[in-house]
C-alpha positions in Angstrom: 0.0 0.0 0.0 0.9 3.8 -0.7 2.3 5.9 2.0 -0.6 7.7 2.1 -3.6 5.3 2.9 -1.3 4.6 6.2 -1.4 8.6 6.8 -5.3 8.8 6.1 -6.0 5.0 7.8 -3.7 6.6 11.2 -5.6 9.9 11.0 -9.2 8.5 10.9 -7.9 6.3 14.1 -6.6 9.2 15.9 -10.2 11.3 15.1 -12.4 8.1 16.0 -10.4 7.9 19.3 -10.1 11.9 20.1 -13.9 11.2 19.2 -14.5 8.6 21.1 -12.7 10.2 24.4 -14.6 13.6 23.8 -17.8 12.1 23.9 -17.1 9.8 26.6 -16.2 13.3 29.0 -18.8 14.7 27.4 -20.9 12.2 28.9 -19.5 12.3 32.4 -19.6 15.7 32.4 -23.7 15.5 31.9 -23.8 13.0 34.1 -22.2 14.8 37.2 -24.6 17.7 36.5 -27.2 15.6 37.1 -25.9 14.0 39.6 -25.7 17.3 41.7 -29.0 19.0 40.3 -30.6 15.6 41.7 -28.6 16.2 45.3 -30.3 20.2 45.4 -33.4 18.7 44.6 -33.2 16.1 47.1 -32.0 19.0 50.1 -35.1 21.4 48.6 -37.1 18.5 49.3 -35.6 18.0 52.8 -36.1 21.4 53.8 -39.7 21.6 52.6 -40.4 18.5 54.5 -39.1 19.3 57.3 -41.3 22.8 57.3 -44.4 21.3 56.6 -43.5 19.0 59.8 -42.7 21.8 61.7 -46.6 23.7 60.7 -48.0 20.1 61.2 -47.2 20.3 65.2 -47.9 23.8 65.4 -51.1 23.1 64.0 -51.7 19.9 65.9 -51.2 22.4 68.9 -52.9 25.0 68.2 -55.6 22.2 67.7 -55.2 21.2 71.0 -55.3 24.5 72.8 -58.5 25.5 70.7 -60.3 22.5 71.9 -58.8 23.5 75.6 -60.6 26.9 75.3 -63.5 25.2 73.9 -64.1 22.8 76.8 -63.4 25.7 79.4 -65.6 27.9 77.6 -68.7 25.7 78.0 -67.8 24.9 81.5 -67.8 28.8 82.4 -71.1 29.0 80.2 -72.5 26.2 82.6 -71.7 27.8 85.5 -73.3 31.5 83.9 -76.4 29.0 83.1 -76.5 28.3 87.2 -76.2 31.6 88.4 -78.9 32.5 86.0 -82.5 32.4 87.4 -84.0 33.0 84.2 -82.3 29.7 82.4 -84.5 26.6 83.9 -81.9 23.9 84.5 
């Protein structure tokens, strides 16, 4: 063979590798930016959990003392309904 078919033969090797290796970093380079976009994600997520927790027990509480205030109001209404001598008990 001609000189030349070994020059164009080694320079399509040496493009298909360069290729090869460019898409290969190319690839891990994608790959790592999903990789960390997933890991915000996943601490967004987190933190929102963790604030809906938090307004889950303050409701639950506030739940709680309103049915407190509840129960005391109707005991103070029974005892205006007892001092009342217009309510027939």
């Amino acid at each position: 063979m001609a000189t030349w078919i070994w020059i164009v033969i080694a320079v399509v090797v040496v493009l298909a590798v360069a290729g090869a290796i460019a898409t290969r970093a190319t690839r891990e380079r994608r790959l790592t930016q999903r990789r960390e976009k997933a890991g915000e994600l996943r601490r967004e997520a987190e933190d929102r959990t963790l604030r809906a927790e938090e307004r889950e027990r303050l409701a639950h509480e506030q739940a709680a003392q309103a049915r407190d205030e509840r129960e005391e109001a109707a005991k103070v209404g029974a005892r205006a309904d007892k001092l009342d001598p217009d309510v027939d008990n």
